[in-house]
C-alpha positions as a Python dict, from the first residue, in 0.01 Angstrom:
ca = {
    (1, 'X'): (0, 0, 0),
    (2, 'X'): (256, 213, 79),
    (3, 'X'): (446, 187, -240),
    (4, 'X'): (102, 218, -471),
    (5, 'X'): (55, 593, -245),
    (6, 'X'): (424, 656, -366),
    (7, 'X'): (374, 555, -694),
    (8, 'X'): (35, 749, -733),
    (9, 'X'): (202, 1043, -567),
    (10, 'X'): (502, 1081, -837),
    (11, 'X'): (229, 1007, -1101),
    (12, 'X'): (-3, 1301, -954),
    (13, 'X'): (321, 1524, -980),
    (14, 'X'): (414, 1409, -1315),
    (15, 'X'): (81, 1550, -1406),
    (16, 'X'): (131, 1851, -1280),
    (17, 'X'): (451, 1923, -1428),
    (18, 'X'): (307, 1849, -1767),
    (19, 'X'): (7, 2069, -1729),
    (20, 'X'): (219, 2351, -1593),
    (21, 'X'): (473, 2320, -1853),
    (22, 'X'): (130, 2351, -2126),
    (23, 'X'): (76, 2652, -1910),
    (24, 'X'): (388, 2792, -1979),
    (25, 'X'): (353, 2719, -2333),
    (26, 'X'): (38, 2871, -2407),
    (27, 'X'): (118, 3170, -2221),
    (28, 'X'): (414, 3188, -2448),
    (29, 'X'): (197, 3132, -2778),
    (30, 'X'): (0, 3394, -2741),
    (31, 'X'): (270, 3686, -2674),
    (32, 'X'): (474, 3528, -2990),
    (33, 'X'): (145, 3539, -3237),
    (34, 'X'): (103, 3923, -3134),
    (35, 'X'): (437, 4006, -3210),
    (36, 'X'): (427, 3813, -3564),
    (37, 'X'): (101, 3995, -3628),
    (38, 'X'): (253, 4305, -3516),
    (39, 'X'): (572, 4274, -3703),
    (40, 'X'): (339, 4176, -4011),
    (41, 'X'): (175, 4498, -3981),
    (42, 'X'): (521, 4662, -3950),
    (43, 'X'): (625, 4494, -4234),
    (44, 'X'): (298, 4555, -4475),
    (45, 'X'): (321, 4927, -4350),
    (46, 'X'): (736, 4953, -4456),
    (47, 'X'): (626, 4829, -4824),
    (48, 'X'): (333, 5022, -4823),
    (49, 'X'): (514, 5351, -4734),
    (50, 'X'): (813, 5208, -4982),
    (51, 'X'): (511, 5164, -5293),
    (52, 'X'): (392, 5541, -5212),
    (53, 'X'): (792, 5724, -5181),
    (54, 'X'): (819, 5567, -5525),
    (55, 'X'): (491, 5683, -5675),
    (56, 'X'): (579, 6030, -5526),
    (57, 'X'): (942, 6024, -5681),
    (58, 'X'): (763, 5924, -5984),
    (59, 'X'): (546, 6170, -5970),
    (60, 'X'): (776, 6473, -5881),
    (61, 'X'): (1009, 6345, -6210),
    (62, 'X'): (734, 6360, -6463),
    (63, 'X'): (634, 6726, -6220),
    (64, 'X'): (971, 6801, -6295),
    (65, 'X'): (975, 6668, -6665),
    (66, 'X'): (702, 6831, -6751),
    (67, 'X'): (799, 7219, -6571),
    (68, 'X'): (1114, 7156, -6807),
    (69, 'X'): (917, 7077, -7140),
    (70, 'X'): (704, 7384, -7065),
    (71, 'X'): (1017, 7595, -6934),
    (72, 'X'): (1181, 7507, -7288),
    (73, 'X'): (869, 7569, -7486),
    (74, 'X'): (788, 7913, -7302),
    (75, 'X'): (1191, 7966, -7498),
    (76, 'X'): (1120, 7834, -7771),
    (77, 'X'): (776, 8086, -7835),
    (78, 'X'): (943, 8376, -7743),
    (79, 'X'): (1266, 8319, -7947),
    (80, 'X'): (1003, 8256, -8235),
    (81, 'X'): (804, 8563, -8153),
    (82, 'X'): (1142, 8798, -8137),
    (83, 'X'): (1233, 8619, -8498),
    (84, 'X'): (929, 8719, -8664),
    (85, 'X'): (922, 9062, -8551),
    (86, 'X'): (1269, 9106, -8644),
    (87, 'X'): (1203, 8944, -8983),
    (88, 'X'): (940, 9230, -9041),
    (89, 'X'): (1225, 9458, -9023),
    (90, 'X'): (1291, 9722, -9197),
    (91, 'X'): (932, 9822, -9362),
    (92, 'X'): (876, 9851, -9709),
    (93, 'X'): (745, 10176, -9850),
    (94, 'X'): (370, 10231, -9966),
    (95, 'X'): (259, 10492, -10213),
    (96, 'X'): (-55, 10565, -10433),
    (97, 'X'): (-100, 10766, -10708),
    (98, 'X'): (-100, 11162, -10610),
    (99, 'X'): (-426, 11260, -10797),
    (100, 'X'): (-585, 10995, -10489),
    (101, 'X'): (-382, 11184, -10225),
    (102, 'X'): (-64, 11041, -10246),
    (103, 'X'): (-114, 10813, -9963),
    (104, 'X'): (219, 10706, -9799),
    (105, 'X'): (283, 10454, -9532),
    (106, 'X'): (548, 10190, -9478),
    (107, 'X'): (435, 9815, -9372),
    (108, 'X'): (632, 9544, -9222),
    (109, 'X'): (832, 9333, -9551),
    (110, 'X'): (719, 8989, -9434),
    (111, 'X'): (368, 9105, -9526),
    (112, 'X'): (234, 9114, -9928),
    (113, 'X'): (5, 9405, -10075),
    (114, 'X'): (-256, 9365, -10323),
    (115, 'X'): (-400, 9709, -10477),
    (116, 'X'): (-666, 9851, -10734),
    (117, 'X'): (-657, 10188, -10805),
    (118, 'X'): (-920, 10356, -11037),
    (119, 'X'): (-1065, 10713, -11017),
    (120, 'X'): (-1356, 10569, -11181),
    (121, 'X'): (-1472, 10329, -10910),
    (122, 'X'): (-1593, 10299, -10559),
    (123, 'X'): (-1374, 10278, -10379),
    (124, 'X'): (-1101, 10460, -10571),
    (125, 'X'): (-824, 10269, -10360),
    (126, 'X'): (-887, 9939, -10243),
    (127, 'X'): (-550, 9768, -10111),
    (128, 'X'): (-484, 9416, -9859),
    (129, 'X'): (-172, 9387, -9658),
    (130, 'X'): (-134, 9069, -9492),
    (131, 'X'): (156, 8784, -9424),
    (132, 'X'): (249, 8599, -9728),
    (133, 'X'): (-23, 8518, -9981),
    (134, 'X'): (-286, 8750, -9974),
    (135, 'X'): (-652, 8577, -10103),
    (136, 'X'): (-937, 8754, -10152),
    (137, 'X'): (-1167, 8485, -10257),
    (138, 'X'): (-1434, 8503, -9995),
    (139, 'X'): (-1315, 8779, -9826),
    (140, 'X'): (-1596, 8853, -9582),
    (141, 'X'): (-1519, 8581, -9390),
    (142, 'X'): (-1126, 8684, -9362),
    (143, 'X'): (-975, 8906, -9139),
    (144, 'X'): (-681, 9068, -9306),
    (145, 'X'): (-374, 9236, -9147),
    (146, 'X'): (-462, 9572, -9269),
    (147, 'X'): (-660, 9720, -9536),
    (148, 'X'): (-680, 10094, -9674),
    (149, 'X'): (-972, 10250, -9897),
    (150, 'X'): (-1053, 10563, -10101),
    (151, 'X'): (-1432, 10579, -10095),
    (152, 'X'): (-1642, 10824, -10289),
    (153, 'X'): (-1878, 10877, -10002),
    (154, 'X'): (-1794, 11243, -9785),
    (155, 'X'): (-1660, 11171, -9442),
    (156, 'X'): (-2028, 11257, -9249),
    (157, 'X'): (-2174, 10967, -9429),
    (158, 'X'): (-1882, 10747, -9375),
    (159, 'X'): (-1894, 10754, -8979),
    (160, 'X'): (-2263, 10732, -8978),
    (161, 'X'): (-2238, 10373, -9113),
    (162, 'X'): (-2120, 10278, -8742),
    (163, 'X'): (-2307, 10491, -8549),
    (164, 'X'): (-2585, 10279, -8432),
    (165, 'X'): (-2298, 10029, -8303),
    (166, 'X'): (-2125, 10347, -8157),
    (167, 'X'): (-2439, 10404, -7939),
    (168, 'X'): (-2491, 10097, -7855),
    (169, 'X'): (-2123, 10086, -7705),
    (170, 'X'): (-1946, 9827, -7971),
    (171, 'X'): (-1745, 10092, -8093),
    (172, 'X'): (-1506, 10316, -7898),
    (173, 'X'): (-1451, 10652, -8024),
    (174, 'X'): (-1110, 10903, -8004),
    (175, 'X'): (-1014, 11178, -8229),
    (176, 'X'): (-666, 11129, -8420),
    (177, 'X'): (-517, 11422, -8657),
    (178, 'X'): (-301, 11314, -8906),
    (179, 'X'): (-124, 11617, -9107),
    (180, 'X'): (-330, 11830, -8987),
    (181, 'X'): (-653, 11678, -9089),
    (182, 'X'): (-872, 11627, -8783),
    (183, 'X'): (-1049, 11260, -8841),
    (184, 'X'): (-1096, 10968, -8571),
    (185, 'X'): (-1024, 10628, -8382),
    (186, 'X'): (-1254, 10325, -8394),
    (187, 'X'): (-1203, 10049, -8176),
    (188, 'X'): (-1415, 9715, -8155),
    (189, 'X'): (-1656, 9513, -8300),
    (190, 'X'): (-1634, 9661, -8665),
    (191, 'X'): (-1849, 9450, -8811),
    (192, 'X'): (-1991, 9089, -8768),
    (193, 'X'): (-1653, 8906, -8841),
    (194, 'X'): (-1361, 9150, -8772),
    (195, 'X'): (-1245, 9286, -8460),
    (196, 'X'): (-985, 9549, -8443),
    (197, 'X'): (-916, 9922, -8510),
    (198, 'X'): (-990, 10177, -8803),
    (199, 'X'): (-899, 10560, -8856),
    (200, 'X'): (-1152, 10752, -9061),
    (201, 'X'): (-994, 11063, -9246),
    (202, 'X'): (-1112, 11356, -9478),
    (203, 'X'): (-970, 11386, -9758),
    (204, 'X'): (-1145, 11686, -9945),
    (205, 'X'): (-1495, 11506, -10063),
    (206, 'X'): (-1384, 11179, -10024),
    (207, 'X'): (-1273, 10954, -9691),
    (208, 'X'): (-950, 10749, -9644),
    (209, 'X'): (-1057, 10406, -9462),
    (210, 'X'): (-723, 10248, -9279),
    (211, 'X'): (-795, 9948, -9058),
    (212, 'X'): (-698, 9630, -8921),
    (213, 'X'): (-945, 9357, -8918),
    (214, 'X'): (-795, 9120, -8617),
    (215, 'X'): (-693, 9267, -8275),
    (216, 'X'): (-387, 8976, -8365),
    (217, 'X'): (-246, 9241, -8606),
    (218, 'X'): (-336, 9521, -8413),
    (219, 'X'): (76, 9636, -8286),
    (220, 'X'): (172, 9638, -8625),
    (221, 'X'): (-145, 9862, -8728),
    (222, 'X'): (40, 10100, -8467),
    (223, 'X'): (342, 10083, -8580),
    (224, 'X'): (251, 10128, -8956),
    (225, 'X'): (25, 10433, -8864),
    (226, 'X'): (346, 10627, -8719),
    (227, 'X'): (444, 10612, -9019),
    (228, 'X'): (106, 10707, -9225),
    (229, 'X'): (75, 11042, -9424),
    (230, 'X'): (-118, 11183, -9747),
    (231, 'X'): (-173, 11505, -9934),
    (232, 'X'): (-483, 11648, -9766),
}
């Protein structure tokens, strides 16, 4: 009997070192699966955060690509731009016939001129400037550089063609002299296609019509007007 109580004893012990030492185990699962899920998370996060510094470097080249394509484009214009304006240089003289008042301007050289002259029609002058070929096949629906007339009609009548649109505030108004021969400024909508500026002048019973049809051509109508004269 008393070795069976021994024996159950050690067995009873046994047992509880075995269920202790599951204990022990478990306790020591659980703390190790946190720290792999936690050091998964760590680990998703550092390739996450990796995948997003390299769509944001990506992003900053083609930023960067792009401000530098622009940046050499902005050069390129205004290198173009200086080249044409240069290439107008110097103007080319304009002249008509003295018995229609010896009309004299100069316009830029890159631009062609197409004239009638006839003291028998209306208009009496009737000239186009404009870059390179000049067509005047459907011309109403053009807008040309600049364009000059001699009409029949006295100056009074000539202005009242636009004063309805002057009233109605299409048209701004300002009084230019040119050799001494009071006349004025039209600005705006000058018809229903063009756009731009036109100088209205006496000249004895007949009106001189100078004008640029597209607000695109509108510094070189200033520049060629410096230059503008006739025999009032």
């Amino acid at each position: 009997m008393v070795f069976s109580y021994i024996s159950t004893e050690s067995g009873t012990i046994a047992l509880m070192n075995k269920l202790n030492q599951r204990g022990m185990m478990n306790s020591m699962v659980i703390p190790v699966i946190g720290l792999s899920i936690v050091a998964l998370a760590l680990l998703g996060m550092v390739i996450y955060l990796g995948a997003q510094l390299d769509e944001a470097e990506n992003g900053r080249d083609e930023f960067a690509a792009t401000a530098v394509k622009e940046a050499r484009s902005d050069i390129e214009s205004d290198l173009q731009a200086k080249f044409t304006e240069k290439e107008k240089e110097p103007f080319t003289d304009f002249e008509t016939d003295t018995v229609l008042g010896g009309i004299n301007l100069k316009y830029p050289k890159t631009w062609s001129v197409s004239m009638l002259q006839d003291t028998n029609d209306d208009p009496q002058i009737d000239a186009y400037f404009h870059p390179e070929v000049i067509r005047i096949d459907n011309e109403d629906t053009r807008s040309y550089a600049m364009r000059l007339q001699l009409v029949v009609d006295p100056y009074s009548e000539v202005l009242e063609d636009f004063s309805s649109d002057i009233e109605d505030g299409l048209i701004k108004t300002k009084a230019v002299t040119f050799n001494g021969i009071e006349g004025v400024r039209l600005d705006g909508q000058l018809d229903e296609v063009d756009r731009g500026a036109m100088i209205i002048l006496p000249l004895r019973d007949k009106t001189i019509m100078v004008w640029t049809e597209s607000r695109d051509f509108l510094s070189d109508f200033e520049k060629v007007m410096t230059s503008f004269s006739f025999n009032p």
